[in-house]
C-alpha positions in Angstrom: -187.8 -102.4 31.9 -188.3 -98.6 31.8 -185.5 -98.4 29.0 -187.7 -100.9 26.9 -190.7 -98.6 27.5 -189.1 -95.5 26.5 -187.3 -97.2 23.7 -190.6 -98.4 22.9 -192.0 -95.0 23.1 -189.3 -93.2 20.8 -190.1 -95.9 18.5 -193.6 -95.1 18.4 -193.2 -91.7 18.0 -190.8 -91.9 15.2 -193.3 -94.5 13.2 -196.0 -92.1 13.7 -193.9 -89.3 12.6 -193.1 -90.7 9.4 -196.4 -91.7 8.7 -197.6 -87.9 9.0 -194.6 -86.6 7.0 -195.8 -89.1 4.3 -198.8 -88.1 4.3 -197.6 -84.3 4.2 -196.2 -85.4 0.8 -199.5 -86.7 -0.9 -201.1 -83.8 -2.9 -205.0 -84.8 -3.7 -207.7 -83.5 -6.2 -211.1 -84.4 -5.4 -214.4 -82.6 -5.9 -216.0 -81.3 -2.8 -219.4 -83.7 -2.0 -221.5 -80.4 -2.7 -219.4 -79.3 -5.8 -219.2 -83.4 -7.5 -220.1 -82.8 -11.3 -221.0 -85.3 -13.7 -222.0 -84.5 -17.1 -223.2 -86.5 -20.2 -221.2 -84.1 -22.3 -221.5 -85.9 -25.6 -224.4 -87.7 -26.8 -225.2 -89.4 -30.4 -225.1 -92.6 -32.1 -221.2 -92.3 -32.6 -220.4 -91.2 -29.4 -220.7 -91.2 -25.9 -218.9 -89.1 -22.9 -219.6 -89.1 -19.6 -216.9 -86.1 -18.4 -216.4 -85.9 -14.4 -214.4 -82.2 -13.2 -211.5 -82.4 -11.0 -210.6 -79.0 -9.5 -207.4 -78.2 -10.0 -205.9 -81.2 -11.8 -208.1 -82.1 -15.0 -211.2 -83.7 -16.5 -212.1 -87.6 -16.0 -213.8 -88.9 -19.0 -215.7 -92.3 -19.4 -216.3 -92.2 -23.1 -218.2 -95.3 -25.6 -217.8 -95.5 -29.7 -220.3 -96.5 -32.1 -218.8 -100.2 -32.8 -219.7 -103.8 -33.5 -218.6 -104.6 -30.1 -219.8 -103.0 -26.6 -216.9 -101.2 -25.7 -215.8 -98.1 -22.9 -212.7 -95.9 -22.1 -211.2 -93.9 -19.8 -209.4 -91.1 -19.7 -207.6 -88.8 -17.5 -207.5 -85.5 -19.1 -204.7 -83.2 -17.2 -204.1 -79.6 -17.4 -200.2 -80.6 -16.8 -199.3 -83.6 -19.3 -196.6 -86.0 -17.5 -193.1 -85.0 -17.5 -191.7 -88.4 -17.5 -192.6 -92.1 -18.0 -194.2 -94.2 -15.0 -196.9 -96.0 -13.7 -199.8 -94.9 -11.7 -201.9 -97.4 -9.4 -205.8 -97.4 -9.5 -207.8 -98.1 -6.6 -211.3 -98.4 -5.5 -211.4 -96.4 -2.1 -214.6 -96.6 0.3 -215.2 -92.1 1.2 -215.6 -92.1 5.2 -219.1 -92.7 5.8 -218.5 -96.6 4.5 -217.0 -97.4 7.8 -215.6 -101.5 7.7 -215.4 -101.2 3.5 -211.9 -102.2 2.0 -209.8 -100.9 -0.5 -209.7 -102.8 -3.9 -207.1 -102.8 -6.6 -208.5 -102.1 -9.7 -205.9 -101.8 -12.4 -201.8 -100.2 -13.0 -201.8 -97.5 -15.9 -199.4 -96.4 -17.6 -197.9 -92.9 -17.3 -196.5 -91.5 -20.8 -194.7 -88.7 -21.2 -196.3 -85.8 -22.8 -199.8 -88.0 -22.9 -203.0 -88.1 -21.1 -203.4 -91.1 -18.8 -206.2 -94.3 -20.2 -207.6 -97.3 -19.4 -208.9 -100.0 -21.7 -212.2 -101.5 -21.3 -212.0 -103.9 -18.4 -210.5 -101.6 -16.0 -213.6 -98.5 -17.1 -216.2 -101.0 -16.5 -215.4 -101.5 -13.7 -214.5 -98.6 -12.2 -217.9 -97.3 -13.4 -219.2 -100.1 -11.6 -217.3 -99.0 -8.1 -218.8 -95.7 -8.7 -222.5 -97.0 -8.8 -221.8 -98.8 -5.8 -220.6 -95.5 -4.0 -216.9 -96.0 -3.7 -214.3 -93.5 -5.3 -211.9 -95.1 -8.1 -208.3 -92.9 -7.0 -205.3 -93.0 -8.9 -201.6 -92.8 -7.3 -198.6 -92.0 -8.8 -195.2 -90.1 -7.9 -195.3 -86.6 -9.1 -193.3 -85.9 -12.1 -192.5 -82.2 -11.2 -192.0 -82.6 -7.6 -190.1 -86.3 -6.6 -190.9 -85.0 -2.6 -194.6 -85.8 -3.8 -196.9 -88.3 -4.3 -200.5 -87.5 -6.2 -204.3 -89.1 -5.5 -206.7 -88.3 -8.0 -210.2 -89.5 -6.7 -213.6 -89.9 -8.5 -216.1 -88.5 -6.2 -219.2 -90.6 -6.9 -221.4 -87.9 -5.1 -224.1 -87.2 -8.1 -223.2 -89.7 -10.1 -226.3 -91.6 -10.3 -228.6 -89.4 -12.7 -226.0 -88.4 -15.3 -224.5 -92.4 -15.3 -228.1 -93.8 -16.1 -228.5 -90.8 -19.1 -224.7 -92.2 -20.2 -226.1 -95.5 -20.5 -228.7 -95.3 -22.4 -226.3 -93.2 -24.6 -224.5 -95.9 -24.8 -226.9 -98.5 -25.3 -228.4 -96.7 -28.3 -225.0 -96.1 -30.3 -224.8 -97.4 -33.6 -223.7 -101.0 -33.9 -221.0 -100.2 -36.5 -217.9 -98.0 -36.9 -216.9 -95.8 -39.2 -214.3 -98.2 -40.6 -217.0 -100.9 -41.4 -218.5 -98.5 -43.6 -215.9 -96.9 -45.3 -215.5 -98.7 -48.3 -218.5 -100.5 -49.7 -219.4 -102.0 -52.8 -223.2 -102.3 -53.7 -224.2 -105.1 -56.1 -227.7 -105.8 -57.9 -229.8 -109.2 -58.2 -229.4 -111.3 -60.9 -230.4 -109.9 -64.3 -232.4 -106.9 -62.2 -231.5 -103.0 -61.4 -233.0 -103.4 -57.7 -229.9 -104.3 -55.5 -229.4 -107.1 -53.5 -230.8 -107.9 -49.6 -227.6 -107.3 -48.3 -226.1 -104.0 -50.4 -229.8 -102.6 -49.3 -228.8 -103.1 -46.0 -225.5 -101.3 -46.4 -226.6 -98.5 -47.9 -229.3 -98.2 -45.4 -226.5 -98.3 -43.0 -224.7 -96.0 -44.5 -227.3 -93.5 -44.8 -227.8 -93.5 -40.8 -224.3 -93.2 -40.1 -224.0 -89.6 -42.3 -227.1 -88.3 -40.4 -225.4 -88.8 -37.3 -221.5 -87.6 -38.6 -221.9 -84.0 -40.1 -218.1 -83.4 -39.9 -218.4 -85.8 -42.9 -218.5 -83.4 -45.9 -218.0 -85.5 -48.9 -219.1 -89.0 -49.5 -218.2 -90.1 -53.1 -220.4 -92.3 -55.0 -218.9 -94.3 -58.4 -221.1 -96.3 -61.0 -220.0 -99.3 -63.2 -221.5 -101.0 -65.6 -220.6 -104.2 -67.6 -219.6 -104.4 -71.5 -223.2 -105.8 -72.9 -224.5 -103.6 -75.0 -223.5 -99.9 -76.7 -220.7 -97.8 -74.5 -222.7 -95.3 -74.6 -225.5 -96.5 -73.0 -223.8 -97.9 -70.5 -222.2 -95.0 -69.5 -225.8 -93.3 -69.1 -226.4 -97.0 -66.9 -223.7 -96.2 -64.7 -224.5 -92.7 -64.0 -228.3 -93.5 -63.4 -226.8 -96.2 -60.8 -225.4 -93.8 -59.0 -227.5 -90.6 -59.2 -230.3 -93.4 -57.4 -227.9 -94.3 -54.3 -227.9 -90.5 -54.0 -231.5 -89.6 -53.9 -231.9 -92.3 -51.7 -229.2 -90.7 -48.9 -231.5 -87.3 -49.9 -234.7 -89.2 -48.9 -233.3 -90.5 -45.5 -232.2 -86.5 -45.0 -228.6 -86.5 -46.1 -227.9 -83.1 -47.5 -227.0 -84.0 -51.7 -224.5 -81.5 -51.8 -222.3 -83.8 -49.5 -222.7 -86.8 -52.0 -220.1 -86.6 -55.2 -221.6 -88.9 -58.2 -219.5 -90.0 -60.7 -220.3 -92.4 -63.9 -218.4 -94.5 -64.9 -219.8 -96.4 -67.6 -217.9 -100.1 -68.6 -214.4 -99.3 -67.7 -213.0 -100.6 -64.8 -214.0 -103.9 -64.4 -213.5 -106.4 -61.7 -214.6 -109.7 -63.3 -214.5 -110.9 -67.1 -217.6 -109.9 -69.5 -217.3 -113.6 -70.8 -221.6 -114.8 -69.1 -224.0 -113.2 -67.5 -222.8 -114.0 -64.1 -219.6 -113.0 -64.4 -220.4 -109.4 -66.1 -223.0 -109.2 -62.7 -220.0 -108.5 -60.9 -219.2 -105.5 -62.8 -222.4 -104.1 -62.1 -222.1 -102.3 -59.0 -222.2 -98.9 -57.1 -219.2 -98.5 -54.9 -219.5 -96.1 -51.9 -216.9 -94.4 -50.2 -215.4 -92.0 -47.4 -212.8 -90.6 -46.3 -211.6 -88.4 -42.7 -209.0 -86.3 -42.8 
């Protein structure tokens, strides 16, 4: 009986001895309660960021895009991109003064080589959501530089509240378009009239509140058409007057004109056939468009 005790014992000993050497090997980066910084650190109708300082390790950023869809990211900015290739595990962990709270899977991400670590929609949501409620979304993975170590990255939610509700309304005040949508857009004109249509109104409209918001946008270029009715000439002068109009209208809503490039180009290029009036309609038209580098 005493052998089974002692056996018992060294058994003990040597379970709790492993447990403390594994937990030797697990390096973590956390803010400090007193030092946990949030910060809305991009705000406009394109974007949104909500950036959260890890000493040490890196930047966590919760981050929102001007889109037809409601969308979030996140993103685990290191100062040491990974090594190698693996996956990391993402919990939500309850900080010690939740005493009987559980931890909660929340996602797997992937670990790329050479690339800061993200998370689609789902999995930001609702790690956001953990936050608000207090707990701290941590991330796990084995460390590519040291194979004796294991890494947590925690979220501190400690003065989250304030700068989360500013990133919201951030968010809910984005533009409800892209970019993309935008990019390429062709105005057309009401039957036998030079006032456009409901719709290209709408678009240009559009348009124009996307370039106040996106200065890094320096040129915009703006083309005319006309159809084949009447003398070249004039409808060269048509087309030009077409466009020269869609860009004192971007001056009115307080788009600077030297960013807007017009260009006439009278009945050439068409799209449909001149054969009836509702066919040459077609070829009048303003087409708008941009370009990033």
């Amino acid at each position: 009986m005493i052998n089974f005790y002692m056996r018992t014992l060294a058994l003990c000993l040597s379970l709790c001895l492993v447990s403390w050497q594994a937990a030797a090997t697990l390096r973590h980066y956390a803010a400090k309660v007193e030092n946990s910084d949030w910060q809305l650190a991009e705000q406009s109708r394109l974007r949104c960021a909500l950036n959260h300082a890890l000493p040490g390790y890196g930047t966590a950023i919760f981050s929102s895009m001007a889109s037809k869809q409601l969308n979030m990211e996140f993103e685990l900015d290191m100062l040491q991109l990974p090594k190698s290739y693996g996956m990391a595990q993402v919990y939500s962990v309850p900080p010690r003064w939740m005493p009987g709270q559980v931890t909660k899977t929340i996602a797997n991400m992937d670990i790329r080589k050479q690339y800061t670590g993200d998370l689609p929609e789902q999995a930001a949501w609702t790690m956001l959501s953990e936050l608000e409620k207090g707990f701290w979304p941590t991330i796990y993975y084995q460390d590519w530089y040291n194979q004796n170590d294991q890494v947590a990255v925690g979220l501190n939610a400690s003065n989250f509240a304030e700068p989360y509700q500013q990133f919201a309304q951030c968010v809910a005040n984005l533009l409800p378009y892209s970019f993309d949508d935008i990019a390429y857009t062709v105005l057309n004109y009401n039957f036998n009239s030079a006032e456009l249509t409901k719709y290209s109104k709408q678009r240009l409209a559009m348009i124009a509140d996307y370039l106040k918001e996106d200065t890094d946008l320096e040129l915009v270029l703006v083309d005319g058409y006309s159809d084949s009715y009447g003398p070249s000439s004039i409808n060269q002068q048509v087309s030009v007057k077409r466009a020269v109009e869609v860009k004192e209208f971007f001056r009115s809503m307080g788009v600077a004109p030297e960013r807007i490039d017009v260009t006439g180009h009278g009945e050439r290029h068409h799209i449909s056939p001149n054969t009836n009036e509702s066919t040459r309609a077609k070829n009048r038209r303003v087409v708008i468009r941009m370009a990033k580098p």
